[in-house]
C-alpha positions in Angstrom: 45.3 -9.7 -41.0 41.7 -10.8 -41.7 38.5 -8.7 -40.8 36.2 -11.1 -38.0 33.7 -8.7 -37.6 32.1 -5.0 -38.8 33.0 -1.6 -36.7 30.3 -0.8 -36.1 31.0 1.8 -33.3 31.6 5.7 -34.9 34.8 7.1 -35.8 35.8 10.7 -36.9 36.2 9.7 -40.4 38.3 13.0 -40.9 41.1 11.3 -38.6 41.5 8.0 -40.4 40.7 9.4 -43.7 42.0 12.8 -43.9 44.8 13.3 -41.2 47.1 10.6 -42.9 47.0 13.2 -45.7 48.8 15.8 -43.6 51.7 13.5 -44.5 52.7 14.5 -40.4 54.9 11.0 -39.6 53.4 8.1 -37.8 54.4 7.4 -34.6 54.5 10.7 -33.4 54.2 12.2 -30.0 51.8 14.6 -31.2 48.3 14.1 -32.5 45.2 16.3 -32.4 42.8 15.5 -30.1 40.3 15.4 -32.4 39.5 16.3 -36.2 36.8 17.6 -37.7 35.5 19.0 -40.9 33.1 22.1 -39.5 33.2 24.2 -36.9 30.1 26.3 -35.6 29.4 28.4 -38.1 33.2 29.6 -39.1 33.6 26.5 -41.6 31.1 23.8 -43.6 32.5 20.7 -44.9 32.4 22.6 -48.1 34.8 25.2 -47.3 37.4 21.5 -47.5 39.1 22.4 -44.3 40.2 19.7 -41.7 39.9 21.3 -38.2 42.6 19.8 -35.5 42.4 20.5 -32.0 45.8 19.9 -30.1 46.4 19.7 -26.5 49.3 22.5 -25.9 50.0 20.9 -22.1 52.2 18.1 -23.4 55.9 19.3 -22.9 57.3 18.3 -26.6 54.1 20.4 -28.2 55.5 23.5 -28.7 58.8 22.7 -30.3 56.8 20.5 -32.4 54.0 23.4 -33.2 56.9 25.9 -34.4 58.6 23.0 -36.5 55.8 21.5 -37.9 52.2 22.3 -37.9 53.2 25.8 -38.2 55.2 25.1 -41.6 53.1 22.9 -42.3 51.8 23.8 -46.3 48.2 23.4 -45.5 47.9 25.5 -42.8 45.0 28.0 -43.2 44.1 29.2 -39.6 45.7 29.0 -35.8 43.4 29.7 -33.1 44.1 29.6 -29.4 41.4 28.3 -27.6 43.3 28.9 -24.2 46.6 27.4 -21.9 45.6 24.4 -22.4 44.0 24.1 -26.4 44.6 25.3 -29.6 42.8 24.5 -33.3 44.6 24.7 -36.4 43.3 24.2 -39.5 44.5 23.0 -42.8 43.3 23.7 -46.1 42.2 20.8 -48.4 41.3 22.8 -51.4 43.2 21.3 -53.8 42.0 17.9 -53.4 38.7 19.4 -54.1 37.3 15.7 -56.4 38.7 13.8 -53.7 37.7 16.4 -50.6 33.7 15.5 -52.2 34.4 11.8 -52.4 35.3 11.2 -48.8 32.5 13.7 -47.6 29.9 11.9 -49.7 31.3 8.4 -48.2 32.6 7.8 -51.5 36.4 6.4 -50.2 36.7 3.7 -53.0 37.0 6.4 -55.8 39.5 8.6 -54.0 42.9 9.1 -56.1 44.8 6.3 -55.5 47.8 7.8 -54.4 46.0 9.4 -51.8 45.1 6.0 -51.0 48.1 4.7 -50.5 49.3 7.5 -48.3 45.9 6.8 -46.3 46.6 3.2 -45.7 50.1 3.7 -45.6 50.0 5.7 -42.3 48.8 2.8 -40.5 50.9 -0.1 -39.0 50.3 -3.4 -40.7 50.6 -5.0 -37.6 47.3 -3.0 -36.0 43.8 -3.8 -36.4 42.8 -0.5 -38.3 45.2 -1.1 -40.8 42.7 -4.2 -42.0 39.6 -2.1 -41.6 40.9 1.1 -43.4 42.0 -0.8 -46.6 38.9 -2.8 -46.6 36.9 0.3 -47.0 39.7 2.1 -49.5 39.3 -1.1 -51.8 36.4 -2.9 -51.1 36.4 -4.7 -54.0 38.8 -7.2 -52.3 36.5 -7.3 -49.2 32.8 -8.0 -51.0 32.4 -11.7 -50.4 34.3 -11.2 -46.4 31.5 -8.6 -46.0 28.7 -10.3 -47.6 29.4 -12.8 -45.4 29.7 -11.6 -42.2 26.5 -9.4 -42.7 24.7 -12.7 -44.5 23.6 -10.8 -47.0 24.2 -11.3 -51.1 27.6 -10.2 -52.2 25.7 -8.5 -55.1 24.4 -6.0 -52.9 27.6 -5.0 -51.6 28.9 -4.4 -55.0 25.5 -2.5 -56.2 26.4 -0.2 -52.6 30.1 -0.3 -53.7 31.2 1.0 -50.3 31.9 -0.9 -47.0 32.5 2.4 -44.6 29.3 4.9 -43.9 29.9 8.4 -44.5 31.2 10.5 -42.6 27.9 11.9 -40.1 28.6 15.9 -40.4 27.2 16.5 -37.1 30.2 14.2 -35.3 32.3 15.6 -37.5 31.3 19.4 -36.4 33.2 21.4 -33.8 31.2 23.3 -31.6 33.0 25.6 -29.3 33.0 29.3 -29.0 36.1 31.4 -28.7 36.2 34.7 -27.5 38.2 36.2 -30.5 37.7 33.9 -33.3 40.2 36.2 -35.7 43.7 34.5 -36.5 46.7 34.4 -34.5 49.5 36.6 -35.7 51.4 33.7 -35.0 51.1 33.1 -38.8 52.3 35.8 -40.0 
């Protein structure tokens, strides 16, 4: 694989980034609809929560909500939105150096096993899987970059990052829920 071009559209950095760190397996049926890392007022990106909201319509999502997200270690809240939605959310608060360093846009100098359980989510074969390393070691990807954006490969290196930061307001949930108190469900 060989990065042609920049990505320049968004992406919820707290699904490439953060989701793979759920260690839930590739491939599966199952994925959040979307990630986030604040939600209204309930949660700030310093609380270190990742907020997932899951589609409960699909027919293999509940056997795979009492099996694994429910189990799941990092589980911190469950919230049903309605018949058709719920958000969990997942407690990050042991990562808390490497929670900053991906907030701050900072992916380079997150733990390198973490790292490698990032990148290692991702197929090879994809054109993510390129992208995502590049901006997990972007030492390797300076002079690629430079090039493509024309620019000095010195000033890449002085910026030491190739992905921007995660933008807090794209990465915020806003939705009201009648009764915003937890489920029993986790009890």
């Amino acid at each position: 694989m060989y990065v042609h071009a920049l990505y320049r559209k968004y992406f919820q950095k707290s699904k490439i980034f953060l989701y793979p760190l759920l260690d839930i397996k590739r491939g599966t049926k199952i994925v959040p609809s979307e990630t986030y890392l604040g939600w209204n007022e309930s949660y700030t990106p310093e609380d270190m929560k990742l907020i997932c909201v899951y589609n409960t319509t699909t027919s293999d999502y509940e056997q795979f909500e009492k099996t694994v997200l429910l189990k799941h270690t990092r589980i911190s809240d469950y919230i049903k939105v309605n018949d058709k939605k719920c958000i969990i959310t997942f407690d990050f608060s042991d990562l808390k150096e490497d929670w900053f360093h991906f907030v701050n846009g900072k992916y380079s100098q997150i733990n390198v096993n973490l790292k490698r359980k990032i990148i290692g989510f991702f197929d090879e074969s994809t054109g993510n899987y390129i992208y995502v390393y590049s901006y997990l070691f972007p030492e390797k990807f300076f002079a690629r970059y430079a090039e493509i954006l024309d620019v000095p490969v010195e000033l890449l290196k002085s910026v030491g990052e190739l992905c921007d930061k995660p933008d807090l307001d794209k990465e915020k949930l806003v939705i009201v829920v009648a009764n915003l108190q937890n489920s029993n469900i986790l009890e």
